[in-house]
C-alpha positions as CSV (number, residue, x, y, z in Angstrom):
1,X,0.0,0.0,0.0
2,X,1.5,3.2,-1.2
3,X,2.4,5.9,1.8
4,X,1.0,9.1,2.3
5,X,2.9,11.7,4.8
6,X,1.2,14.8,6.2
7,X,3.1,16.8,9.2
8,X,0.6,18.5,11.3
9,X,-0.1,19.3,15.3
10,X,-1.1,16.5,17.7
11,X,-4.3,18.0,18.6
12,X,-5.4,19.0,15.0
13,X,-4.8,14.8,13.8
14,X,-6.5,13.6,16.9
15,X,-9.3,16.4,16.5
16,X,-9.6,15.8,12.6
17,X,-7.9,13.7,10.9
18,X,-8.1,10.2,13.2
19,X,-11.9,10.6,13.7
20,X,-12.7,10.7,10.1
21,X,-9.3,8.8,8.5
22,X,-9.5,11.4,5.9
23,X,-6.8,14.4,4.9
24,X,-8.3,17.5,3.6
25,X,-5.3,18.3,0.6
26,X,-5.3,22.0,-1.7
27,X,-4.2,21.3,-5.5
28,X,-0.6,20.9,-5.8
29,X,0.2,24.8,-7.5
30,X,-1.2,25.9,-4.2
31,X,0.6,23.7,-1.6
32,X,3.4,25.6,0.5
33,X,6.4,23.1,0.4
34,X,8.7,24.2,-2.2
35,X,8.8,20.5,-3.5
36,X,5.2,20.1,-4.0
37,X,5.1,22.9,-6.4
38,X,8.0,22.4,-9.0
39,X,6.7,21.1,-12.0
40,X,7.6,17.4,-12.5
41,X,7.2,14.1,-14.4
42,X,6.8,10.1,-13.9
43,X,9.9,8.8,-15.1
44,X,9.8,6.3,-17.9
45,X,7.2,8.0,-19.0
46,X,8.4,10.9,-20.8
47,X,11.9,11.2,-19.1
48,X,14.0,8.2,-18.6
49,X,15.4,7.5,-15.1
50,X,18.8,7.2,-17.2
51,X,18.5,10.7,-18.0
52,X,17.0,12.1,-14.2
53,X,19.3,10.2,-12.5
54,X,22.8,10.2,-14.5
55,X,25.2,9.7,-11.6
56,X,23.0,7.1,-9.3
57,X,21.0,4.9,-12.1
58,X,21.9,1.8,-12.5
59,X,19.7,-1.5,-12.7
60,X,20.5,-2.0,-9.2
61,X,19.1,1.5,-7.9
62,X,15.7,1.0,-10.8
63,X,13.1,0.3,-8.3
64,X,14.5,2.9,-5.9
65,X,14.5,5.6,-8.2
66,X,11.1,4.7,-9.3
């Protein structure tokens, strides 16, 4: 089962989010990390992780890259 991470006060997941088991999320333009924003792409899609990952690829390091 894929992960999810959300940081957030004690109180507000025991308030909100545990009762319900839901996370309320904005769309990604409008989140205020600095990662969630950049623009970026599903390798092997339309970018090979050959090409995102020169220095690190190798068919050892595929499925962690992915």
């Amino acid at each position: 089962m894929p992960k999810i991470y959300h940081y957030t006060k004690l109180e507000t997941a025991l308030e909100y989010i545990f009762p319900t088991m839901t996370l309320r999320t904005n769309f990604l333009n409008n989140m205020n990390d600095p990662k969630e924003k950049e623009l970026w792409t599903f390798g092997e899609i339309n970018i090979s992780y050959k090409n995102i990952y020169p220095d690190t690829y190798s068919n050892q390091t595929h499925i962690a890259h992915q």
